[in-house]
DRENMILO-760042 format. One line per 3 residues: number of its first residue (from 1); their letters; for each residue x, y, z of C-alpha. Coordinates in nm, 4 decimals. Layout:
N
NUM = a = X,Y,Z | ...
# end
This chain:
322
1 = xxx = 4.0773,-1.3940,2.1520 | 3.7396,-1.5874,2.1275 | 3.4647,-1.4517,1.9492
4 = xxx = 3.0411,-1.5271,1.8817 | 2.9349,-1.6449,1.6258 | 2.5758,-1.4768,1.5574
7 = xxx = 2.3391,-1.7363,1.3741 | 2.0406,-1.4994,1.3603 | 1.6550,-1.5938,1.2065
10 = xxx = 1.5558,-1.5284,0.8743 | 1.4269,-1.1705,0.7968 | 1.0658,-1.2730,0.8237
13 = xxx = 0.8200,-1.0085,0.7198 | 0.5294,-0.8849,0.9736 | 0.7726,-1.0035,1.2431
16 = xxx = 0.9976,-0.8965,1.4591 | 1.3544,-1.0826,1.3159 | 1.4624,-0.8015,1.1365
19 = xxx = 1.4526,-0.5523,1.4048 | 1.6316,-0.7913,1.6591 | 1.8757,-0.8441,1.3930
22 = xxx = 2.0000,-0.5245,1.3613 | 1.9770,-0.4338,1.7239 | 2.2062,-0.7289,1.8121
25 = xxx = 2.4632,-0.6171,1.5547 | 2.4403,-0.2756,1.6770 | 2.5016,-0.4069,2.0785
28 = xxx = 2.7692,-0.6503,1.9707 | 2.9294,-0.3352,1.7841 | 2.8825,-0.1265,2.0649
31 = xxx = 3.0364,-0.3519,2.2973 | 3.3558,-0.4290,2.0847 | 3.3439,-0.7982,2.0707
34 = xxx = 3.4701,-1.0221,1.8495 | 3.1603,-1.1640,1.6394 | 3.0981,-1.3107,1.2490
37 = xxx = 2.7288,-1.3613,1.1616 | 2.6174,-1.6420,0.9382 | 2.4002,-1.4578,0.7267
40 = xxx = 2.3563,-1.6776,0.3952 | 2.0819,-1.5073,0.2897 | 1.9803,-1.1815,0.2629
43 = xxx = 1.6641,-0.9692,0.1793 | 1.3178,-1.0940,0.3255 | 1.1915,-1.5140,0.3492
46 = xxx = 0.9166,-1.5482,0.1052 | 0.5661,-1.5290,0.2684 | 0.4731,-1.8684,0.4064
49 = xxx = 0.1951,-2.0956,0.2114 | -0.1470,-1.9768,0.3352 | -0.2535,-2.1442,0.6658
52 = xxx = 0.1191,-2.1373,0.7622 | 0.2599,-2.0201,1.0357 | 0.6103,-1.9696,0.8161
55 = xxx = 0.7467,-2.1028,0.5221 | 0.9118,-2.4406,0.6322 | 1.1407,-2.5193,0.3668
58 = xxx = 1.2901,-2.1507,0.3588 | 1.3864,-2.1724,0.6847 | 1.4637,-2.5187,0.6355
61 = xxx = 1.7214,-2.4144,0.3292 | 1.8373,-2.1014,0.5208 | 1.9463,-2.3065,0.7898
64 = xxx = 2.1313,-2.5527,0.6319 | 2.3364,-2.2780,0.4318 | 2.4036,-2.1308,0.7546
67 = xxx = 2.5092,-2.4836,0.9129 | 2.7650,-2.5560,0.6012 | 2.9017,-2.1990,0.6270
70 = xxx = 2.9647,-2.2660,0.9641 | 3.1271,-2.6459,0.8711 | 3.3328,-2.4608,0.6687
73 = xxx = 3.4641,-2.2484,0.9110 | 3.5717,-2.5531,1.1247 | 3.7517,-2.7585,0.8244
76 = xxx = 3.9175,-2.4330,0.7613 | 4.0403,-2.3833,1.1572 | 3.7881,-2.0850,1.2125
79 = xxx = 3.6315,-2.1841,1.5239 | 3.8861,-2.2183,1.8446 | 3.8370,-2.3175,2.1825
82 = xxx = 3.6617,-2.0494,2.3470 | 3.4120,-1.9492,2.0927 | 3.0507,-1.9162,2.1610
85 = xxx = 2.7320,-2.0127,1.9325 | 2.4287,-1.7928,1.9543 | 2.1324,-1.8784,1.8173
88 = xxx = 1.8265,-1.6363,1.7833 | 1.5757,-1.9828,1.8229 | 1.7780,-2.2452,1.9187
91 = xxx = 1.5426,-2.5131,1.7866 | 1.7939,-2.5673,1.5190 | 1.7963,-2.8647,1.2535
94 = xxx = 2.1459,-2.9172,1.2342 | 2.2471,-2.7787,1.5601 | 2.3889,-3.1567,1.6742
97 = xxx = 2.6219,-3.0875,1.4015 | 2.8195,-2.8491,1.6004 | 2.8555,-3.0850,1.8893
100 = xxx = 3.0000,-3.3531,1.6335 | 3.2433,-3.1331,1.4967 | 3.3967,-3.0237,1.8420
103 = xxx = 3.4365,-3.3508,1.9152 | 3.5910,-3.4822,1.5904 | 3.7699,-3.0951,1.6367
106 = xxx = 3.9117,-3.1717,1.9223 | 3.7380,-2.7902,1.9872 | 3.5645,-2.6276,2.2683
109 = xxx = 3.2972,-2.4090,2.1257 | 2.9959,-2.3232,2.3625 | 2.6193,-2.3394,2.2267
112 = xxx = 2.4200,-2.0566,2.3240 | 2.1063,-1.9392,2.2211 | 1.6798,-1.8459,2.2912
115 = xxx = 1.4080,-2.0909,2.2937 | 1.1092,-1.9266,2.1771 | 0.8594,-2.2401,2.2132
118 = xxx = 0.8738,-2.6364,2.1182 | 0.6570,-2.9692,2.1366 | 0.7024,-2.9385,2.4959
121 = xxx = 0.3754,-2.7194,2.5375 | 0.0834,-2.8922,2.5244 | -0.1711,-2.6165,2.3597
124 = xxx = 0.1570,-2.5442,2.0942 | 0.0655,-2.6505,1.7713 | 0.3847,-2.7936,1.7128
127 = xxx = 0.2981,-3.0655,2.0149 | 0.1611,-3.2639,1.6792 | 0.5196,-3.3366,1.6561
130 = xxx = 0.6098,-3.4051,1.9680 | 0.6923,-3.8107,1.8908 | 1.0117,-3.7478,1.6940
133 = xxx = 1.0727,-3.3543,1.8147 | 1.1243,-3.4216,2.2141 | 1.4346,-3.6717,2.1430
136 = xxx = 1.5562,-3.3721,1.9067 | 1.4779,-3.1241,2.1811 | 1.6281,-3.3323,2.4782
139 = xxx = 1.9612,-3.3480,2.2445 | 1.9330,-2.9113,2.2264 | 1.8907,-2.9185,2.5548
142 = xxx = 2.2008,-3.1556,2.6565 | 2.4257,-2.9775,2.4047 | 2.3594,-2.6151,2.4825
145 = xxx = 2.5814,-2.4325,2.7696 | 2.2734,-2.1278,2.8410 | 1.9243,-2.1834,2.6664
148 = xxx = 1.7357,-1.8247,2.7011 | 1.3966,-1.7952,2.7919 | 1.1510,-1.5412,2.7732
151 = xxx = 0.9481,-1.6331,3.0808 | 0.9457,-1.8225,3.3550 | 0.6298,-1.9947,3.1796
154 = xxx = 0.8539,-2.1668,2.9340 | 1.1325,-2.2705,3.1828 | 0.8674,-2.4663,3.4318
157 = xxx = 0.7324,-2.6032,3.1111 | 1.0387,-2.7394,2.9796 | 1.1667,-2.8467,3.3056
160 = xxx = 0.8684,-3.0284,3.3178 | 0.8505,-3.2312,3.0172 | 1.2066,-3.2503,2.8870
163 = xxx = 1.5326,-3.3739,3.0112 | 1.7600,-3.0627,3.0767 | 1.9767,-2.8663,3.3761
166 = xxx = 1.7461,-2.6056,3.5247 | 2.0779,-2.4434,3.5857 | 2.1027,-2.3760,3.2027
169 = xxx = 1.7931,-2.1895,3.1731 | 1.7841,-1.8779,3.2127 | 1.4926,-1.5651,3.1898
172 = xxx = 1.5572,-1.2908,3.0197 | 1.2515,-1.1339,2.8657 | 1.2714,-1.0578,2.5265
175 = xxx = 1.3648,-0.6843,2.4039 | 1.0239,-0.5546,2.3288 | 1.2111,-0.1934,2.3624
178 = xxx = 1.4609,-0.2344,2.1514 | 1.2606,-0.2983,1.7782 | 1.2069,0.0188,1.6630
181 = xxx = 0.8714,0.1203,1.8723 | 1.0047,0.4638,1.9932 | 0.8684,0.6813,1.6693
184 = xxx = 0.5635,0.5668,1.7577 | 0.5080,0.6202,2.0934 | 0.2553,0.9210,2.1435
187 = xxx = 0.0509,0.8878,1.9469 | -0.3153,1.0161,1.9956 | -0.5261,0.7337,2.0426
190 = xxx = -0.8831,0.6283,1.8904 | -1.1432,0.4274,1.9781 | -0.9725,0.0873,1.8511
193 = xxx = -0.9588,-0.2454,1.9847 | -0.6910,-0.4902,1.8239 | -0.6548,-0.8749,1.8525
196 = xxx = -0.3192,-0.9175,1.6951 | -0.2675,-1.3204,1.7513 | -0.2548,-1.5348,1.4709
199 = xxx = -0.5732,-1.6377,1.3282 | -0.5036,-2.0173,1.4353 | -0.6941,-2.2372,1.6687
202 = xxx = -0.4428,-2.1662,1.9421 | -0.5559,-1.8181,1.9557 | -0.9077,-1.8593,1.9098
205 = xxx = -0.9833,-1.5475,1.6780 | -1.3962,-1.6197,1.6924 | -1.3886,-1.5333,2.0679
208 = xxx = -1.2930,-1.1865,1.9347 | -1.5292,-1.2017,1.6322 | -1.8025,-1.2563,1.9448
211 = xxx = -1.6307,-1.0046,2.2034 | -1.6441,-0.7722,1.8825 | -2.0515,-0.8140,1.8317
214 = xxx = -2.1194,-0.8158,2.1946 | -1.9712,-0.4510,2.1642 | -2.2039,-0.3361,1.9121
217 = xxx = -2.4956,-0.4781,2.0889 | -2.4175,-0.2669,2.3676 | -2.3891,0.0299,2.1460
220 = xxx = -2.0064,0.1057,2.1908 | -1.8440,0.2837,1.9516 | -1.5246,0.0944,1.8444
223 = xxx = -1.3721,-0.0651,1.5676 | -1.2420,-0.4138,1.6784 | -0.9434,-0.5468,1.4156
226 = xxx = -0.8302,-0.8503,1.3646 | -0.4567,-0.7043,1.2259 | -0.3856,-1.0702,0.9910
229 = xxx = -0.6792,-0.9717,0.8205 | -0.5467,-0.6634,0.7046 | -0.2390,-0.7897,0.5451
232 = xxx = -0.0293,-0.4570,0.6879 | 0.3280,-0.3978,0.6179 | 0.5205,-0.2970,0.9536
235 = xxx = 0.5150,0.0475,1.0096 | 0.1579,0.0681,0.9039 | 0.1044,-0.2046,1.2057
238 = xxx = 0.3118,-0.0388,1.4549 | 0.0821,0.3002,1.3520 | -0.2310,0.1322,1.3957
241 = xxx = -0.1080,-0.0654,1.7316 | 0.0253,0.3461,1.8513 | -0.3331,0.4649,1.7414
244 = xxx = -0.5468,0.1637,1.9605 | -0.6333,0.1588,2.2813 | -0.6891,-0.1683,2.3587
247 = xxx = -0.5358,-0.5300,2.2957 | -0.6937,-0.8431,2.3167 | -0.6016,-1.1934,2.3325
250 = xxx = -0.7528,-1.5191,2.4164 | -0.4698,-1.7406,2.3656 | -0.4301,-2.0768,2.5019
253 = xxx = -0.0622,-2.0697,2.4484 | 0.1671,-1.8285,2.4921 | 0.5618,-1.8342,2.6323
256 = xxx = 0.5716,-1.4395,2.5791 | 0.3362,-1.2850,2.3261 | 0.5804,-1.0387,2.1921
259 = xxx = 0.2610,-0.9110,1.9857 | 0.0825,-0.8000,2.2716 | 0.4049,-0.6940,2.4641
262 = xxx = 0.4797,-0.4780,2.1712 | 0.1159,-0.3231,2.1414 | 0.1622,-0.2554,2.5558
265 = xxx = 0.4881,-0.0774,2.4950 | 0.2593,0.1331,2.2779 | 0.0109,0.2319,2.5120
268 = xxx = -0.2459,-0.0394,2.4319 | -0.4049,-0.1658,2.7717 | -0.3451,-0.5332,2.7464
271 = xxx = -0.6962,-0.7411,2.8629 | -0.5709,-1.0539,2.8503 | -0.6792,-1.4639,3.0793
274 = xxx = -0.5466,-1.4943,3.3419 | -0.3410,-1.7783,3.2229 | 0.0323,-1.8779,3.0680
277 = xxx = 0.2896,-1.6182,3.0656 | 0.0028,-1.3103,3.1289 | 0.0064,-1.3164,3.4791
280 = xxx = 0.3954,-1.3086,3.5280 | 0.3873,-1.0247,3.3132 | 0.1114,-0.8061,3.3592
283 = xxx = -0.1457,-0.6773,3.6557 | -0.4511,-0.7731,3.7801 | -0.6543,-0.5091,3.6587
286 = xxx = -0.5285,-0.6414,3.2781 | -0.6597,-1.0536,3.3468 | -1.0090,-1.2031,3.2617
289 = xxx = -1.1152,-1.5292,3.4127 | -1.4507,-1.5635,3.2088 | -1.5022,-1.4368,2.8023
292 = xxx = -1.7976,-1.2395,2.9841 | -1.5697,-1.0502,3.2143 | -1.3336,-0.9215,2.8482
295 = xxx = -1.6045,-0.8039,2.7081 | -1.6703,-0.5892,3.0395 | -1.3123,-0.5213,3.0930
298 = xxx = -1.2815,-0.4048,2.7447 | -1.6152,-0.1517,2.7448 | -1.4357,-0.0027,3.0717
301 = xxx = -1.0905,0.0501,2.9327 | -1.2624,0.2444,2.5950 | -1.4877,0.4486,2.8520
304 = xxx = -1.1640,0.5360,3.1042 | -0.8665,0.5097,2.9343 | -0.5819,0.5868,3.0656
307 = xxx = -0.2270,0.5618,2.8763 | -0.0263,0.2632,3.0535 | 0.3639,0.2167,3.1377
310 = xxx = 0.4386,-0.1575,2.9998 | 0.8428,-0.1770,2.9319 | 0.8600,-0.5310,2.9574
313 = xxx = 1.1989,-0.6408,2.8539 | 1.5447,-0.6555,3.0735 | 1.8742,-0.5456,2.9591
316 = xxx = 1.8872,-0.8575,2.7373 | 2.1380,-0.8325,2.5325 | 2.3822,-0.8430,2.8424
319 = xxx = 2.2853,-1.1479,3.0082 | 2.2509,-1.3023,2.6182 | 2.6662,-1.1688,2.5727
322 = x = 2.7961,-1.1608,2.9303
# end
């Protein structure tokens, strides 16, 4: 009988990898497959060096323990033709390895997995890396049997710039609905605006910062948050994202924006350009073509707001198992 094996992300704090974690071991249990998960590690990755988006050579050392548990399972006859790889980010270092050993193997193991962003997006700030990365990602891309995406965003962008079968992408949302979010739903809401993207260039936190004083000028009565500044543990976020009204980004990149998916699932109104991924996901009435027009869309939401329905993700799990 063939089997997954699950090679999940670190247990990143503030994020969403423990959640998706445990609801992928609870579907795979549900379901009554066959699965071992290359967990090497446990308890929570060490918060990343300040200015970091995560802390490289964690990850880096996590995923090498994970790739020599799972060369040990091939010198000891553990993986057999049949057996499928999934990856929770499939930008892997040491994912070639598993092509290698099939071959040397004489074994038929799939790779599966999701690919959450790469050096293939030009407003990434990975793209800095794009010299040595794209040959690395063109080699995923070649090995892989189904690469995941979360929008159609990311598959015309990396149909675009790297070599790889459009037939092996494939959209699947990501499972905003399935992290935990339902305690919170409900909650009675105050005047609070959030902007909830990292405070990185990409994201452009001053445009808030001005959006914020333009507010005050006016004489609304809001408190705007930045939520990295407030250093929050995760069910203190999830509170204050149940408790705001509105969420705010200015992004110029984004392949999903679980943050502001998540905050939408909680009856934040989204007010986000009308740009990347935002339009495939949500309405008009939630894009801004000018920084003028979010500060206006944002003084209307606080003065009419009205709870909204935003269950973004598909039945996910399925199409990542079928």
């Amino acid at each position: 009988m063939s089997k997954i094996i699950y090679v999940p992300l670190e247990h990143i704090s503030g994020r969403y990898t423990v959640h998706m974690d445990r609801d992928i071991e609870s579907y795979l249990n549900s379901t009554g497959k066959e699965y071992v998960k290359i967990m090497p590690i446990t308890g929570e990755s060490p918060p990343p060096p300040k200015g970091q988006f995560l802390n490289a050579p964690f990850t880096s050392k996590f995923k090498a323990l994970q790739m020599a548990e799972i060369s040990r399972m091939y010198e000891d006859g553990l993986i057999k033709n049949g057996d499928t790889f999934f990856f929770s980010d499939i930008w892997f270092p040491g994912i070639e390895s598993i092509a290698y050993m099939n071959y040397f193997t004489k074994t038929d193991a799939k790779i599966t997995g999701i690919v959450h962003a790469g050096s293939f997006t030009d407003t990434d700030f990975v793209r800095d890396m794009e010299r040595w990365a794209k040959n690395f990602e063109d080699i995923i891309f070649d090995i892989s049997e189904k690469i995941f995406c979360a929008s159609e965003f990311i598959k015309a962008d990396i149909i675009k710039k790297r070599m790889v079968n459009p037939n092996k992408l494939i959209v699947t949302g990501l499972p905003v609905d399935h992290i935990g979010l339902d305690p919170y739903v409900g909650v009675e809401k105050e005047n609070i605006v959030v902007f909830n993207g990292r405070l990185c260039d990409e994201k452009q936190p001053w445009l808030f910062d001005e959006m914020t004083n333009q507010l005050h000028d006016r004489g609304v009565n809001v408190r705007c948050l930045r939520t990295h500044d407030l250093k929050l543990n995760r069910d203190d976020y999830y509170d204050l994202l149940a408790r705001s009204k509105v969420v705010v980004s200015y992004a110029l990149q984004e392949n999903f924006g679980f943050g502001i998916a998540e905050a939408a699932y909680l009856g934040c109104v989204p007010v986000v350009p009308n740009r990347l991924v935002y339009p495939e996901l949500y309405g008009k009435e939630n894009l801004f073509n000018s920084f003028e027009e979010s500060v206006d869309m944002v003084e209307a939401v606080l003065q009419n707001y009205k709870r909204g329905q935003f269950k973004l993700s598909t039945d996910c799990f399925d199409k990542w198992f079928s």
